[in-house]
C-alpha positions in Angstrom: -31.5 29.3 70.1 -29.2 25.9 69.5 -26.6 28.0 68.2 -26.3 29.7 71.3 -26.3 26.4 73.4 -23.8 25.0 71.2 -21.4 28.6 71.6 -21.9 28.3 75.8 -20.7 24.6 75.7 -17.7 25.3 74.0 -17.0 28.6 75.5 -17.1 26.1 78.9 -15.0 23.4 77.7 -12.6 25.8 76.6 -12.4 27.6 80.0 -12.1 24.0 81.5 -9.1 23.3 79.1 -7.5 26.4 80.1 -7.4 25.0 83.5 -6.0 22.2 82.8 -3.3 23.6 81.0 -2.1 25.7 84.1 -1.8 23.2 86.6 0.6 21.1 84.1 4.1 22.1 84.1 5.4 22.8 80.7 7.6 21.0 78.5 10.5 23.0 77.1 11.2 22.5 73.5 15.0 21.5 72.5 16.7 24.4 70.1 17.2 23.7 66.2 20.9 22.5 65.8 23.1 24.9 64.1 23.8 24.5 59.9 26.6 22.3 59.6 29.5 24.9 57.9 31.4 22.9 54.8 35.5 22.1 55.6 37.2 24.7 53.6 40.7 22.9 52.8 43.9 24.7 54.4 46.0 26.3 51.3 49.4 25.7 53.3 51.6 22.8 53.4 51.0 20.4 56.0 54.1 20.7 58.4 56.5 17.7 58.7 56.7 16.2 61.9 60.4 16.8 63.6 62.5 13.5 63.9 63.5 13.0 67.6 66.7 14.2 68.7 69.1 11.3 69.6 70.8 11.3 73.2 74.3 11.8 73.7 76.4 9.8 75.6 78.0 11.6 78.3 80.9 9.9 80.2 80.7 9.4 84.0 83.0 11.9 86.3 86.3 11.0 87.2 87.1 10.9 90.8 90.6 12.9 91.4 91.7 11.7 94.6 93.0 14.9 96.9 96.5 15.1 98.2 97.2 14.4 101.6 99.0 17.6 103.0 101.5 17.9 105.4 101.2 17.7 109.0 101.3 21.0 110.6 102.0 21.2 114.3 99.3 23.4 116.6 100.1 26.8 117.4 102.5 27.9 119.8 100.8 29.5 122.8 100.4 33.5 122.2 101.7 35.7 124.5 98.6 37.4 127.1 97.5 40.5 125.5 97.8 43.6 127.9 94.8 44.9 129.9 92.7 47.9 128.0 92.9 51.1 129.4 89.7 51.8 131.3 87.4 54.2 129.4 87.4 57.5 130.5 84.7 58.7 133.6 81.4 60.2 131.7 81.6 63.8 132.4 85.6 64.0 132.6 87.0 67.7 131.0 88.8 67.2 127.9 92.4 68.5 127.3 92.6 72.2 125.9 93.5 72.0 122.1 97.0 73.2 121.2 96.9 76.6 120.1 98.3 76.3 116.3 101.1 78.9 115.9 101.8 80.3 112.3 105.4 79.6 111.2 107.1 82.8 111.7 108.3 85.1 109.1 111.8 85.3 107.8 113.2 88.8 109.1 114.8 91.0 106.6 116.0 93.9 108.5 115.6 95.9 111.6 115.4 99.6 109.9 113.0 101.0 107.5 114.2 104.1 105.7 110.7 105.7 104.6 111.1 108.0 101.0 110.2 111.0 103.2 112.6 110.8 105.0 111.2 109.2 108.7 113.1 106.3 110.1 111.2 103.4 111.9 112.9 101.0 114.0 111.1 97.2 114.8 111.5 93.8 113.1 111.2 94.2 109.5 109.6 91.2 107.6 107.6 91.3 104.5 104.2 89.9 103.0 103.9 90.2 99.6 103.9 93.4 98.4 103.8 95.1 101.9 106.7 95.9 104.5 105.9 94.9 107.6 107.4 96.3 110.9 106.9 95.0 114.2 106.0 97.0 117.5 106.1 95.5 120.2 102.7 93.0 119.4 101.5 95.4 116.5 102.5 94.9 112.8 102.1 98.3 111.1 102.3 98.0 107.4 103.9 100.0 104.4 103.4 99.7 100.9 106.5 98.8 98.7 106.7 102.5 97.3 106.9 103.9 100.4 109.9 102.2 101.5 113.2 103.6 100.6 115.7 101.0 101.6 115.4 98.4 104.8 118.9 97.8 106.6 120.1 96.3 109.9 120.5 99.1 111.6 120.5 103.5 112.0 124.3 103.3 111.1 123.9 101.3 107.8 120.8 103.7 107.0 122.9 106.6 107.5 126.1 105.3 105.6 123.4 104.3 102.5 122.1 108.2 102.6 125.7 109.6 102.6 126.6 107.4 99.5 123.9 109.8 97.7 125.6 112.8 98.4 128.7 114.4 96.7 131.5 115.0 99.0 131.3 118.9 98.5 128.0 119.3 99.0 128.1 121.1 101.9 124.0 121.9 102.2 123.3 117.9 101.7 125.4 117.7 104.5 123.9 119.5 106.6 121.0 118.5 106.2 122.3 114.6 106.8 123.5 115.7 109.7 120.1 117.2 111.1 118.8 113.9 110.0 121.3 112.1 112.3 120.6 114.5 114.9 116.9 113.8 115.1 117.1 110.1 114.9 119.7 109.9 118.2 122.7 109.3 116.0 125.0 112.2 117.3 128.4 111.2 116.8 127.2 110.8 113.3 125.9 113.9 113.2 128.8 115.7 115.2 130.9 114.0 112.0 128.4 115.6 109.4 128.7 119.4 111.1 132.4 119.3 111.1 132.7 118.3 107.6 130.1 121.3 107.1 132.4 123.8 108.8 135.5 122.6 106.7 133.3 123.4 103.3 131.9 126.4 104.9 133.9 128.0 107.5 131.4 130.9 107.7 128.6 128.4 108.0 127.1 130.2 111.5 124.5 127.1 111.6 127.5 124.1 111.5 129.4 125.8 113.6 126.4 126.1 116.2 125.4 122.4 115.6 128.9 121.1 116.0 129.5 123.5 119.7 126.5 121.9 120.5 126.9 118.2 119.9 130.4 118.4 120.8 129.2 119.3 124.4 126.2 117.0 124.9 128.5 114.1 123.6 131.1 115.8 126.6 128.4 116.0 128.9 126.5 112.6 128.1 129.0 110.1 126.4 126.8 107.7 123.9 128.4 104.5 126.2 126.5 106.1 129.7 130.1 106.7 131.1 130.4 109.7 133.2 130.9 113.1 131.6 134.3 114.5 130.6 136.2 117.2 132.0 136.4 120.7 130.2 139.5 120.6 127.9 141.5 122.8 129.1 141.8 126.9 128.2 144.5 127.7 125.5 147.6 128.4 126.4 148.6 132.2 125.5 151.7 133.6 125.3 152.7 136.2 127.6 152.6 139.1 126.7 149.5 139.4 124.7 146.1 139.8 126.8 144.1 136.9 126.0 140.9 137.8 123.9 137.5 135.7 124.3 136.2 134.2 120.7 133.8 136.5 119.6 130.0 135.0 120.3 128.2 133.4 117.9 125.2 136.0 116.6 123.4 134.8 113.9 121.6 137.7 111.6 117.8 138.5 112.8 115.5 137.2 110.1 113.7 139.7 108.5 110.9 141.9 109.6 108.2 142.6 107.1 107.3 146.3 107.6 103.7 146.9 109.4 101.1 148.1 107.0 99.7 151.6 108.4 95.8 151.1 109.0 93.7 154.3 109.5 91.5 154.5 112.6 88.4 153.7 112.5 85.8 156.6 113.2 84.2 155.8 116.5 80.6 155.6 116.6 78.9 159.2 117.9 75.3 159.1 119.8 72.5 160.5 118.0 70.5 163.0 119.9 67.2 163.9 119.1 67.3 161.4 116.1 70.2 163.7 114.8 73.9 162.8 114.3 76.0 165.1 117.3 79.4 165.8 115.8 82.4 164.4 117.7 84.2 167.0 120.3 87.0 168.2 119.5 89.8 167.1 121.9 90.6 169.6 124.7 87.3 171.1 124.0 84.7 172.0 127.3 82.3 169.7 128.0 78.9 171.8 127.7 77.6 169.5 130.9 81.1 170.0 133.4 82.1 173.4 132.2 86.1 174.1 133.2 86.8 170.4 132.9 89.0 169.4 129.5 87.4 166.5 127.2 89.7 163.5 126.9 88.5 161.4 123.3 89.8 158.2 125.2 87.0 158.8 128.0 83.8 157.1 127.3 81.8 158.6 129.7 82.5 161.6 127.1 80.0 160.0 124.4 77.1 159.0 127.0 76.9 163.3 128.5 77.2 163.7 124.8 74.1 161.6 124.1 72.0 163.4 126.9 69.9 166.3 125.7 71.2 169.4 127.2 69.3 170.8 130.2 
């Protein structure tokens, strides 16, 4: 029984103590200072101490005193500058450019003596490897190996294509002179047809060309004057009648003969589905008895084709 007393009292005094110790603010305990470490001696030198640098003297400036320069006298007055052009109106039409023109080409003939032969007239310039002829506004263009020669004119053409001919040859002649003929040249070629008639004297073809040119150039002299008489008939001697030159007939060229081609059978109406035989010609016609049958007739072949009554 007094051991329970004794635990109640002290389980009361402890719960007053308690108490206590909560309404008391509480009192904060300084930390344990920390182990002093032992000084561990550096194993370097100790570093001498750098003397002080001593100042240098450094002189004062020296003052240069500036030259006095000449007097210069002012300006003379300029001369008033002209009034600017006033700017142009917004909107105002500019001036047309200038057209740029090519420099022209250097003009090396005015004939062009193709290798076949054909003669073209123009200005004659070239461009490289071209030959160039101008036509009016049109350059036509030939290759290098086309061209033959390129000269000033037809005469110097014609003179260059006589030089390659043989004075005897009388067909290279001719045909020169054909060549003249055809490119407007006919006292050339009048020239040409003569010289042919001298080689050949049987030549019927000079002979015609040369009648011929000698009257057109009669008839319509190269200069435009007006034609020349007729020369006059020759002279003959009495007593002889006078005989017209034979005409010129030149030989008909040849005829192949006509190959002979047989007729071909005419087709004969079928009657019944059976082939008639052709009638004979003079023969009666079964359907106008007393009339003859002409073959040429074709109303022959459609009373042939009716059946017979």
């Amino acid at each position: 029984m007094k051991t329970s007393y004794y635990l109640g009292a002290a389980a009361v005094v402890a719960a007053a103590v308690g108490v206590a110790a909560l309404g008391r603010p509480a009192v904060a305990t300084p930390p344990a200072p920390p182990p002093q470490l032992p000084v561990v001696p550096s194993p370097f030198p100790p570093t001498p101490a750098i003397p002080a640098i001593p100042a240098i003297p450094v002189p004062p400036p020296v003052v240069t005193p500036t030259p006095k320069l000449p007097a210069v006298p002012p300006p003379a007055a300029f001369a008033p500058m002209p009034p600017a052009p006033p700017p142009p109106a917004v909107g105002a039409p500019l001036p047309p450019p200038t057209p740029y023109t090519p420099p022209p080409r250097p003009t090396v003939g005015q004939v062009v003596l193709l290798r076949d032969g054909k003669l073209v007239e123009g200005t004659v310039t070239k461009d490289g490897d071209k030959v160039l002829v101008r036509r009016g506004v049109i350059d036509q263009p030939f290759a290098a190996d086309q061209v033959q020669v390129v000269a000033d004119s037809k005469d110097a053409a014609y003179r260059f294509l006589l030089a390659q001919l043989k004075a005897d040859d009388a067909a290279g002649r001719l045909k020169l002179a054909r060549w003249c003929m055809y490119n407007g040249m006919r006292e050339a070629a009048l020239a040409e047809a003569r010289e042919v008639v001298r080689l050949r004297p049987n030549d019927g073809a000079a002979t015609a060309m040369a009648r011929a040119l000698d009257e057109s150039l009669r008839l319509f002299p190269a200069d435009g004057s007006a034609p020349k008489p007729a020369p006059p008939a020759a002279v003959v001697p009495p007593g002889l009648p006078a005989v017209p030159p034979p005409p010129l007939t030149l030989p008909p060229p040849p005829i192949p003969p006509a190959r002979a081609v047989a007729p071909a059978a005419l087709p004969v109406a079928s009657k019944f589905g059976q082939d008639a035989p052709p009638l004979p010609s003079g023969a009666p016609d079964p359907d106008h008895a007393g009339a003859a049958v002409d073959e040429f007739d074709p109303s022959v072949f459609n009373r042939a084709a009716r059946p017979t009554k």
